[in-house]
N, C-alpha and C positions, 0 to 999 in steps of 0.2 A: 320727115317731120310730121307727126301727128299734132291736133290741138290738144288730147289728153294729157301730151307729155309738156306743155305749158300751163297748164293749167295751174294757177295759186303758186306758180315759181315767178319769182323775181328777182333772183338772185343773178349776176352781172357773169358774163362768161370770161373766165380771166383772159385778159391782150386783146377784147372789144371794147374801145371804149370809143366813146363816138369822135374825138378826135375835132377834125374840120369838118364835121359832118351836121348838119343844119337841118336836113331837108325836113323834121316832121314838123319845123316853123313854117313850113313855106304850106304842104298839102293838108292841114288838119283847119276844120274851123277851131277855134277858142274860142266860144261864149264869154268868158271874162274881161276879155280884151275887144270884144268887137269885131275881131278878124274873122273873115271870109278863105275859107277852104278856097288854094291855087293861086293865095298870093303870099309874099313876104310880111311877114309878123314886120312891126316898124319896131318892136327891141330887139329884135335879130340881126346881124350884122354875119351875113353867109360868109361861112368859112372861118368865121372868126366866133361865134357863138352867140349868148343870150346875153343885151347889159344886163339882165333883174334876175341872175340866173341867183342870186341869194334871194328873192322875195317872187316865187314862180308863182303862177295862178296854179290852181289846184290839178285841174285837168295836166299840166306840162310836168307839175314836180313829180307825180303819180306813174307816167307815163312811159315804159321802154318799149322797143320794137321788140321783134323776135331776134332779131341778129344779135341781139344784145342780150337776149336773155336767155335763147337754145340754141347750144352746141351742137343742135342736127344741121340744124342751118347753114349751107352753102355757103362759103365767104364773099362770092360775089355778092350777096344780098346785102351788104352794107349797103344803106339807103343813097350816097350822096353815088355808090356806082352803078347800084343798079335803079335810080330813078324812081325809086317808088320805097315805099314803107311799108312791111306787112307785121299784125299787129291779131290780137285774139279780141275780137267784142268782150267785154266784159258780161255781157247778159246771156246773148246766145253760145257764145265761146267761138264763135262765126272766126273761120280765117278770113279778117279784112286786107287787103291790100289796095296801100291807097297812090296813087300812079302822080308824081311831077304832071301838071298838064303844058309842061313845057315840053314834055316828049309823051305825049298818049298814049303813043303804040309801043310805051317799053315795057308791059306783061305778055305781050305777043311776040315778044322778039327769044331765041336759046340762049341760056338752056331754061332760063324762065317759065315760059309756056309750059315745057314736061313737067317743072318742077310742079306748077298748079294743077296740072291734071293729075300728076303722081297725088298730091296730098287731098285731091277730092275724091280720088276711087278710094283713100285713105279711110278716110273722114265723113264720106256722105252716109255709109251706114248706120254710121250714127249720131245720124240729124245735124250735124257741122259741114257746113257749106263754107266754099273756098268764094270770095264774090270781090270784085276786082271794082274800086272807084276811080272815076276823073274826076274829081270834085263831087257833082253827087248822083252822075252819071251810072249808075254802076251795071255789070255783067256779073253773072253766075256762069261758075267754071264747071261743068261736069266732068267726069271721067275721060268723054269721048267728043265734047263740042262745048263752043262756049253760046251761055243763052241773053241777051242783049234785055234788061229789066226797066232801062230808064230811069228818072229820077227816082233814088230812092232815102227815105227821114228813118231813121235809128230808131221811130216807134212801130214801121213796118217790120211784119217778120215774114220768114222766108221757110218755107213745107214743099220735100221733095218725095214723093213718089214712084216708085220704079215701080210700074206694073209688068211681070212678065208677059209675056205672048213666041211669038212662032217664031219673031224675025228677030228676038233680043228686047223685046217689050217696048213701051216707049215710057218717058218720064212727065209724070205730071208737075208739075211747078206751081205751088200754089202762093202769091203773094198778097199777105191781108193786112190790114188795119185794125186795133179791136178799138173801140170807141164807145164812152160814157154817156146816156141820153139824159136829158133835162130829168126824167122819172127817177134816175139811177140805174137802170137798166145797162149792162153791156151788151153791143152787138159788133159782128166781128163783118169789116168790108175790105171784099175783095176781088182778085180775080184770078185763075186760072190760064192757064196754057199748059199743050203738049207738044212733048217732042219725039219720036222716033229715035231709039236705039240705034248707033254708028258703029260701026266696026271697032275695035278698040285703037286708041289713036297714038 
């Protein structure tokens, strides 16, 4: 699965249909409703669906996984089996995937794990990063390790770097803020880290 090939598709893959399947009520925040990312929506009734599923807030009615809308996609990735949601940013076209924190460690458990590393040696070429949330906890997937970011806000953006060298180069990581000053000025804050190049994994 590449993000290219979701990209402006939203068309429903036929015999996906979400079913008893709830979960992106439970891990996404909703600004319209007040809800907090990692807990249950209060119109949601898991396994059973949405009461206001005719009057959604904007972000919900908008809204499909990838399971639901690309046919590359692994069938285990239905969100209520495999515990998580994964979903294309609409800005950076970022593969998000957003993790149940009732089970943390279900993007590190098979065949999961390869699948993200598969779609980042995919995707990081070109500037689409694979980045894994617990609520707002999140990890960047590299090819060959995953890099732990911390909290991170939807107006943070995220710049990978592969500088070669001798030993397979290392990657630079750069995660910024840009931000408007009282003059009108933009400046862009942030910070840096590197990692050494792994074996491929």
């Amino acid at each position: 699965m590449t993000a290219a090939s979701t990209a402006g598709t939203l068309q429903i893959v036929p015999g996906r249909e979400c079913g008893s399947c709830s979960l992106c009520c439970k891990v996404y925040d909703i600004v319209e409703l007040g809800k907090a990312a990692g807990k249950w929506c209060g119109q949601c009734k898991p396994g059973r669906g949405c009461k206001i599923h005719d009057n959604l807030p904007t972000q919900c009615a908008e809204f499909n996984c990838l399971w639901r809308t690309d046919a590359a996609m692994p069938a285990q990735w239905k969100p209520d089996q495999a515990k998580m949601v994964a979903s294309i940013h609409p800005i950076t076209r970022n593969i998000q995937i957003q993790v149940d924190p009732g089970l943390p460690s279900a993007w590190s458990r098979q065949p999961y794990h390869d699948h993200l590393r598969q779609w980042a040696k995919q995707n990081m070429p070109k500037g689409i990063y694979v980045v894994v949330f617990v609520n707002d906890q999140a990890t960047l997937v590299l090819p060959d390790q995953d890099v732990p970011l911390g909290p991170l806000t939807p107006e943070q953006a995220i710049v990978v770097r592969l500088e070669p060298g001798p030993n397979g180069g290392v990657y630079e990581v750069k995660v910024s803020t840009t931000r408007t000053m009282p003059d009108g000025q933009t400046v862009e804050v942030g910070s840096t880290s590197r990692y050494p190049v792994r074996s491929a994994a």
